[in-house]
C-alpha positions as CSV (number, residue, x, y, z in Angstrom):
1,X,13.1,20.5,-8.0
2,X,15.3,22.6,-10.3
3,X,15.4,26.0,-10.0
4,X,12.7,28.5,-11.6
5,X,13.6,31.6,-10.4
6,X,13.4,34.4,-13.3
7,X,16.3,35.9,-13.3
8,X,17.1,36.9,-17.0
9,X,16.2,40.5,-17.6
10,X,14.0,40.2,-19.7
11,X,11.8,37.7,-17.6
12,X,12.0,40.3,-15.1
13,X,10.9,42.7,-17.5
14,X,7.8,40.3,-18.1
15,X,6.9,39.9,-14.6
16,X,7.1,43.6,-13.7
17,X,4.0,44.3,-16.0
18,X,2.2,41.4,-15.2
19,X,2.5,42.9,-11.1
20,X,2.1,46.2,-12.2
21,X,-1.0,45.2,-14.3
22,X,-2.6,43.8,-11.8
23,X,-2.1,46.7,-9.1
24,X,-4.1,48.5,-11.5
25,X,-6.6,46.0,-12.6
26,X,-7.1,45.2,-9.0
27,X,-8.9,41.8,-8.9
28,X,-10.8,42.1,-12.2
29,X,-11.4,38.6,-14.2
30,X,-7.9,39.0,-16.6
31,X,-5.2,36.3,-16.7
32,X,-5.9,32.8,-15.0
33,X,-3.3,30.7,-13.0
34,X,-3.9,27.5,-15.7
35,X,-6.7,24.7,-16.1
36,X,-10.4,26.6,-16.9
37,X,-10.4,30.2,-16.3
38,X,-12.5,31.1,-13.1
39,X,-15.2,33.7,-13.8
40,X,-16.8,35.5,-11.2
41,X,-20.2,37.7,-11.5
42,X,-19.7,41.3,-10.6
43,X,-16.7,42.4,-9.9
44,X,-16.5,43.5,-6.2
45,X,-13.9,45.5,-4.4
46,X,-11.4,43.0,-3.7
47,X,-7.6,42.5,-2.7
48,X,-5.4,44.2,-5.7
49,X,-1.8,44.3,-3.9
50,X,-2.7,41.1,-2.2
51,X,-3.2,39.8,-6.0
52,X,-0.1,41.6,-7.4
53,X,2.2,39.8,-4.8
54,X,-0.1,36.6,-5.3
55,X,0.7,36.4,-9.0
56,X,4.1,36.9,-8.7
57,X,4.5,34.3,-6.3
58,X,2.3,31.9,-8.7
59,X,4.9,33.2,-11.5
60,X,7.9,31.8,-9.9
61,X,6.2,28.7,-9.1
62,X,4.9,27.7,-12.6
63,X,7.9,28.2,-14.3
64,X,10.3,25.8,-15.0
65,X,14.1,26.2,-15.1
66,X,16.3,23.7,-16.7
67,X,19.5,23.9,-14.4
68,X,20.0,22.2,-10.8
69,X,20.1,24.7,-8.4
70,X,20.9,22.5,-5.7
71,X,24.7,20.7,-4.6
72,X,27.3,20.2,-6.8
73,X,30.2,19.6,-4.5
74,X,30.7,16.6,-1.4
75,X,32.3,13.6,-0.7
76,X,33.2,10.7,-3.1
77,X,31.2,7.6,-2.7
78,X,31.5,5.8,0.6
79,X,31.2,2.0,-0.9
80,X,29.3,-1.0,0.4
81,X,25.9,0.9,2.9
82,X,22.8,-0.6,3.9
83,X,19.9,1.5,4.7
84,X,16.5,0.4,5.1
85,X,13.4,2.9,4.4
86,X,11.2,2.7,7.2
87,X,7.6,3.8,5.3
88,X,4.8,5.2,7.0
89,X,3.1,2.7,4.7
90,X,3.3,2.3,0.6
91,X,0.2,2.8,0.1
92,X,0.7,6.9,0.5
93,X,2.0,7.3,-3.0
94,X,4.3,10.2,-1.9
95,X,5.8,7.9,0.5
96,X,6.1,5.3,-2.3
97,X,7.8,7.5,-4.6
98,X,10.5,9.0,-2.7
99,X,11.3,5.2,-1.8
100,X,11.7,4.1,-5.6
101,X,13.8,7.6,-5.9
102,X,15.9,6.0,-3.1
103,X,16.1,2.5,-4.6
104,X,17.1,4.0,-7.9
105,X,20.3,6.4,-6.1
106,X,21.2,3.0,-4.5
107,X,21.4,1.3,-7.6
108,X,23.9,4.3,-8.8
109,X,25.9,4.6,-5.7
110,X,26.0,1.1,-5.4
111,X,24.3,0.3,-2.2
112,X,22.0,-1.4,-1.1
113,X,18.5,-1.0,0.4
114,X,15.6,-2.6,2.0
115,X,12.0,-1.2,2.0
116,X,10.0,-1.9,5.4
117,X,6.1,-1.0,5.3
118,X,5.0,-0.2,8.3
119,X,1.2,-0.5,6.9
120,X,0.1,2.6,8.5
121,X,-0.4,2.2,12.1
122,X,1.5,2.9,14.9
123,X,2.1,-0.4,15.7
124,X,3.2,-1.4,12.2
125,X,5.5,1.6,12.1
126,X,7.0,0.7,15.4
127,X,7.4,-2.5,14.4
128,X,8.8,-1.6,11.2
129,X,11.5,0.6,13.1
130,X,12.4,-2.8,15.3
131,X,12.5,-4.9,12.8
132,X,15.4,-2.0,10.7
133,X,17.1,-2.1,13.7
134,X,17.5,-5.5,14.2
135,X,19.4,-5.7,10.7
136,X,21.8,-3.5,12.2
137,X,21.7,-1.2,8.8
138,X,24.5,1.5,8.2
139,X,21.5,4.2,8.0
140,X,17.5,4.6,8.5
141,X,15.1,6.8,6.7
142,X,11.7,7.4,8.6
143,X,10.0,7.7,5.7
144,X,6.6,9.8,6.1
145,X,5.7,9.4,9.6
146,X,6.7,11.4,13.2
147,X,9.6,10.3,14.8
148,X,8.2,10.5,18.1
149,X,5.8,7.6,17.6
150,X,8.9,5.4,17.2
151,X,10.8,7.5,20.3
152,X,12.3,4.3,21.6
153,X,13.6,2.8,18.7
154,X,15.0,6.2,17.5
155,X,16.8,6.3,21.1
156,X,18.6,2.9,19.9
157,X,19.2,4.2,16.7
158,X,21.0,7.0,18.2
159,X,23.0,4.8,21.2
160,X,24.3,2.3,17.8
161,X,25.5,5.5,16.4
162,X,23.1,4.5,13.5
163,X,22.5,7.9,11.4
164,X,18.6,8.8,10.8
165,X,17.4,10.7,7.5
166,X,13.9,11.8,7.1
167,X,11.6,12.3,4.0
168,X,8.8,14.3,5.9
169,X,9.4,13.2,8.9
170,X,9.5,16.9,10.7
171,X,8.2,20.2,9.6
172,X,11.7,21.8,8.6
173,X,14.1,21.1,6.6
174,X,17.7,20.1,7.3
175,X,19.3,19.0,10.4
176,X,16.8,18.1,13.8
177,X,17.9,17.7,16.9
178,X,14.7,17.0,18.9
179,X,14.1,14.1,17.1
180,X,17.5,13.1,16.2
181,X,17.9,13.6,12.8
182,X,20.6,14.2,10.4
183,X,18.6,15.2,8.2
184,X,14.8,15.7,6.9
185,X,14.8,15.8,2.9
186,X,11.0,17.9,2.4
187,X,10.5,21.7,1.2
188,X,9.2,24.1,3.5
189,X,5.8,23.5,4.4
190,X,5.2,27.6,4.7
191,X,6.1,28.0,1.1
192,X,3.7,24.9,-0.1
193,X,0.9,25.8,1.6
194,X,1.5,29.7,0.8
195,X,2.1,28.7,-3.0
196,X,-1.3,26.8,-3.0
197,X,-3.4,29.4,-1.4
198,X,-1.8,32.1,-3.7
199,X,-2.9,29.7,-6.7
200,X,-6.4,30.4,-5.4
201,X,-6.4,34.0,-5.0
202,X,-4.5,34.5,-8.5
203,X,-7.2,31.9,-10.4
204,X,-10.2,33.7,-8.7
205,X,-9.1,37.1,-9.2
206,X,-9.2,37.4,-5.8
207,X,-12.7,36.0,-5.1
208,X,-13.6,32.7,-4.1
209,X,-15.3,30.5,-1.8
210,X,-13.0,28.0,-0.6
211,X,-13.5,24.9,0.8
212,X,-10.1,23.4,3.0
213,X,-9.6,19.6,3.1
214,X,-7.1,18.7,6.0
215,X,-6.6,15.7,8.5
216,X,-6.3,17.1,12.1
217,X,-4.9,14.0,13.5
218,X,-1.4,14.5,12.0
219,X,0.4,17.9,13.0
220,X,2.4,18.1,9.9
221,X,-1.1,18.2,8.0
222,X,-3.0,20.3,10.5
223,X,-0.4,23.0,10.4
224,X,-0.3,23.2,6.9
225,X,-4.2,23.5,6.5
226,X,-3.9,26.4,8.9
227,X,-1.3,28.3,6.8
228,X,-3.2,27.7,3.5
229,X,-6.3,29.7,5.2
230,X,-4.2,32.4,6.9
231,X,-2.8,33.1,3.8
232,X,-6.3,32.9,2.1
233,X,-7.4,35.4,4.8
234,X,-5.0,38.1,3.3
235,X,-7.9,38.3,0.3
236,X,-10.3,40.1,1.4
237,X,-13.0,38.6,-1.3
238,X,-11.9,35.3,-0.4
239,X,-13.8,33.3,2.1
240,X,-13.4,30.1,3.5
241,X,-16.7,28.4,3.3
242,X,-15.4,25.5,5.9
243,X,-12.6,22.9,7.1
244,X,-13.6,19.4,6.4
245,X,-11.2,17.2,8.6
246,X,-10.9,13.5,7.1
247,X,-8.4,11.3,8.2
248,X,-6.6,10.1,5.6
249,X,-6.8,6.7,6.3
250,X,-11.1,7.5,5.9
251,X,-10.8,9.5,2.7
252,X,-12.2,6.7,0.4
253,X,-15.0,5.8,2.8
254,X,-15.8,9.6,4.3
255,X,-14.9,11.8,1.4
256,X,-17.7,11.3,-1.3
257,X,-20.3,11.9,1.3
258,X,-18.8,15.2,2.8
259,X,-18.1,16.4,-0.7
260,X,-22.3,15.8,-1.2
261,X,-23.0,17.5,1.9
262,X,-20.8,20.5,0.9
263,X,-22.5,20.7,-3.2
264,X,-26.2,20.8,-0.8
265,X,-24.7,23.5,1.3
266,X,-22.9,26.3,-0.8
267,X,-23.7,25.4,-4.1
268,X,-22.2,27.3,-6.4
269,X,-20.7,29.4,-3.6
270,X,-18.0,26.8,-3.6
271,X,-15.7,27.9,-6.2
272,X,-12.1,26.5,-5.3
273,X,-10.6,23.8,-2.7
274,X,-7.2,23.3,-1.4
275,X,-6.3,19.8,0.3
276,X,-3.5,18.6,2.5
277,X,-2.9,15.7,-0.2
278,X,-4.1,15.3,-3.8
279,X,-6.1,12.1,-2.6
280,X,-9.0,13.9,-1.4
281,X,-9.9,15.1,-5.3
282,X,-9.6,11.0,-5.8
283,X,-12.0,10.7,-3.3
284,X,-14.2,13.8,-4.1
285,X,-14.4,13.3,-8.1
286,X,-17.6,10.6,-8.1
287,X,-19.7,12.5,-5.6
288,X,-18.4,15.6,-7.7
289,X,-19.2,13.8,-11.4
290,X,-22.8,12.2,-9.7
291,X,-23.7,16.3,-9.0
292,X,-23.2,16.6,-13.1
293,X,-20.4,19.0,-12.3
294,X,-18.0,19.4,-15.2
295,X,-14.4,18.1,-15.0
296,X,-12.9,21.3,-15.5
297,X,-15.4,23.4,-13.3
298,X,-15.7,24.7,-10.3
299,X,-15.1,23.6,-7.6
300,X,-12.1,24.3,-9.1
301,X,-9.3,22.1,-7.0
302,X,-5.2,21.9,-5.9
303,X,-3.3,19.9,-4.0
304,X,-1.4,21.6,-1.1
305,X,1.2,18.2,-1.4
306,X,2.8,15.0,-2.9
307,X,1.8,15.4,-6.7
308,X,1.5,12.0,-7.3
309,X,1.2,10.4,-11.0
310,X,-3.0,10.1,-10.5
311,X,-3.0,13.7,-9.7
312,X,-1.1,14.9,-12.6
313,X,-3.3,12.5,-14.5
314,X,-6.6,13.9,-13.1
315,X,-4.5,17.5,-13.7
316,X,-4.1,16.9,-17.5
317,X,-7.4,15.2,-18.3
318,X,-9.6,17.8,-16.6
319,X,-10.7,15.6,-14.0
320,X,-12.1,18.0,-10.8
321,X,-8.2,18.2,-10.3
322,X,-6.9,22.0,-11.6
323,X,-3.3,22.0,-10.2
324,X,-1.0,20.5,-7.7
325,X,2.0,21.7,-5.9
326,X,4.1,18.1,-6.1
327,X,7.1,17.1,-4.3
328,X,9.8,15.5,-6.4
329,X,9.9,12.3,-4.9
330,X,13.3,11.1,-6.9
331,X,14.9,13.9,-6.5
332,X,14.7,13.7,-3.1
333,X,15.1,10.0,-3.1
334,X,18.8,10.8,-4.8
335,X,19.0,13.6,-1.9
336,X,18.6,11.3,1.0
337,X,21.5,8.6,-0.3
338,X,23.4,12.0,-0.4
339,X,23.1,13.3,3.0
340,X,23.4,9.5,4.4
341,X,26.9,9.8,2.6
342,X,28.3,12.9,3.9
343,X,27.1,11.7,7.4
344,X,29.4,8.5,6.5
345,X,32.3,11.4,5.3
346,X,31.6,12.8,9.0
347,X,30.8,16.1,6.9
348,X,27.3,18.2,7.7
349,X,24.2,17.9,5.6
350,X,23.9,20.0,2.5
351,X,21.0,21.8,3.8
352,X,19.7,22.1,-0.1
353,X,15.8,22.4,0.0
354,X,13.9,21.8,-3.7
355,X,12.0,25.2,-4.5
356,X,8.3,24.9,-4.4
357,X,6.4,24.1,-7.8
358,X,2.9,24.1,-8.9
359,X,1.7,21.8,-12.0
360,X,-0.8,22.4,-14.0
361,X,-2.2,21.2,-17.5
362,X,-0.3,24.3,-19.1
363,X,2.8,23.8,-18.0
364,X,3.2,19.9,-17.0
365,X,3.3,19.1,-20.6
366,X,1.9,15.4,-19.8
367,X,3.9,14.5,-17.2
368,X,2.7,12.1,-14.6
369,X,5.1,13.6,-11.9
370,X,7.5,16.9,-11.0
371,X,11.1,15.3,-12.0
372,X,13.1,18.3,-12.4
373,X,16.6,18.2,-14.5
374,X,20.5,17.8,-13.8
375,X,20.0,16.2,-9.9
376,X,21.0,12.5,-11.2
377,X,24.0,14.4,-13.4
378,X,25.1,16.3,-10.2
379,X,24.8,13.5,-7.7
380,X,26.5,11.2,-9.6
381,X,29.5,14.1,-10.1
382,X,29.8,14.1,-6.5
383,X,29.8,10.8,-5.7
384,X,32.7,10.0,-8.6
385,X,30.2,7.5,-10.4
């Protein structure tokens, strides 16, 4: 991601009144976070500094600068590596993408790379990770999935002298040490899933009834789901109405149904959802459009994660889809190749983490993903291409 930081005066200027506007206005139906403009009934006593500091948080996040923010110095091109992305499996599109962004920094550094779909399982993954071995590449990138389910083979990685980078692979950023990584390219889950949540209370004006869609099963997702509802839980008229956990893997087969049983429950009482990954709102849109709910109604819906082109598409159309906080999968595709090339140079990661974004119809202008500017203009500096 570029950076959007407002830092120009008078953008400061802006954003002071819109903060101090709402500490006066406490949570009163006013401005709306994009897609259709939750309305409440009565206005109740709600959360006003909560949604001051909300606002200005969603402020930062929806705006979008046109400069890279993120390295501009490191070592020339080291010529003639192999990796090989290791993928949870291609069928997660956020896995996909940050694989094509890979392929396409290989193609400008002049590397090469080999894509290994590990189809989802454990076993697939595992063999996935012995089969990337065996080719004896200069570098691997676990791509999506924990490294402790491939402990063994990331022990051999690590006794070749084989560098490891991750695309989600941990929960931080940066350097790992327990798993050995050199680096894991993601931004910080705490600002994702605080971003989303704040999304929610600005949108609402600080009341909703919020429905959580998370997948226990992974820790990476179930940690995530719990930040999104302790932030939540800063509102006082917000409430979460209940945590569905669907497995990804089920989300097709298990999500229509629970989205039915939810619409019989609370009714209009459900005003606003947050989700782990924009594939639930996939999912939930035909049990949603069979209820004769409107497109851009309520439950009005964003996606704690990935951003992927159907999202944006659901996003812009007015499809039960109102925003999306979206990774930029290229970006961080150039970003691996970039840390695997200082590890080559024996010189430490760049520690750069993309600031958090949210998309919506307003301000995504059509797009089908979050590509922010100057990354492949930068990389390519550094590497002397």
């Amino acid at each position: 991601m570029s950076a959007h930081r407002t830092t120009a005066l008078g953008a400061a200027a802006v954003l002071a009144v819109a903060v101090a506007a709402a500490v006066l206005a406490g949570c009163e139906r006013g401005t709306s976070a994009g897609a259709g403009s939750y309305a409440p009934g009565p206005v109740r006593t709600g959360c006003p500094a909560v949604l001051a500091r909300a606002r200005a948080t969603v402020e930062r996040a929806m705006t979008t600068g046109s400069t890279w923010d993120g390295p501009t110095t490191g070592p020339r091109a080291v010529p003639g590596k192999r990796i090989v992305y290791v993928a949870q499996t291609m069928n997660n599109p956020g896995v996909a993408g940050a694989a094509d962004g890979v392929q396409q920094a290989a193609r400008a550094i002049g590397w090469h790379v080999r894509v290994i779909d590990g189809q989802g399982t454990p076993a697939g993954i595992q063999a996935a990770f012995s089969q990337a071995l065996a080719l004896r590449p200069s570098g691997i990138v676990i791509g999506g999935f924990d490294p402790h389910l491939t402990s063994q083979q990331v022990a051999k990685a690590g006794a070749a002298h084989i560098p490891l980078v991750g695309w989600h692979a941990v929960d931080a950023p940066g350097p790992s040490r327990s798993p050995a990584l050199f680096s894991n390219v993601t931004t910080r889950v705490q600002d994702v899933a605080r971003s989303s949540a704040d999304w929610i209370i600005v949108h609402s004006h600080g009341h909703a009834g919020v429905v959580v869609f998370t997948d226990d099963s992974i820790p990476f997702a179930r940690h995530k789901s719990e930040l999104i509802e302790k932030e939540l839980a800063t509102c006082s008229g917000v409430r979460l109405l209940a945590e569905e956990n669907i497995p990804l893997a089920d989300t097709s087969s298990r999500t229509p149904q629970e989205v039915s049983s939810l619409l019989s429950r609370f009714r209009d009482g459900w005003t606003h959802s947050a989700a782990i990954n924009d594939v639930y709102f996939a999912d939930a849109a035909p049990a949603l459009r069979a209820a004769r709910r409107k497109g851009r109604g309520t439950p009005f819906n964003i996606g704690a994660g990935d951003g992927d082109p159907s999202a944006f598409q659901r996003i812009n159309s007015g499809q039960f889809q109102a925003a999306t906080v979206p990774e930029p999968f290229a970006q961080q595709g150039w970003q691996i190749l970039d840390e695997f090339n200082r590890a080559f140079s024996d010189r430490p990661a760049s520690g750069y983490v993309a600031p958090v974004h949210i998309a919506t119809a307003a301000n995504s202008k059509g797009a089908t993903t979050w590509d922010p500017p100057g990354y492949r203009a930068a990389y390519l500096r550094i590497w002397g291409r």
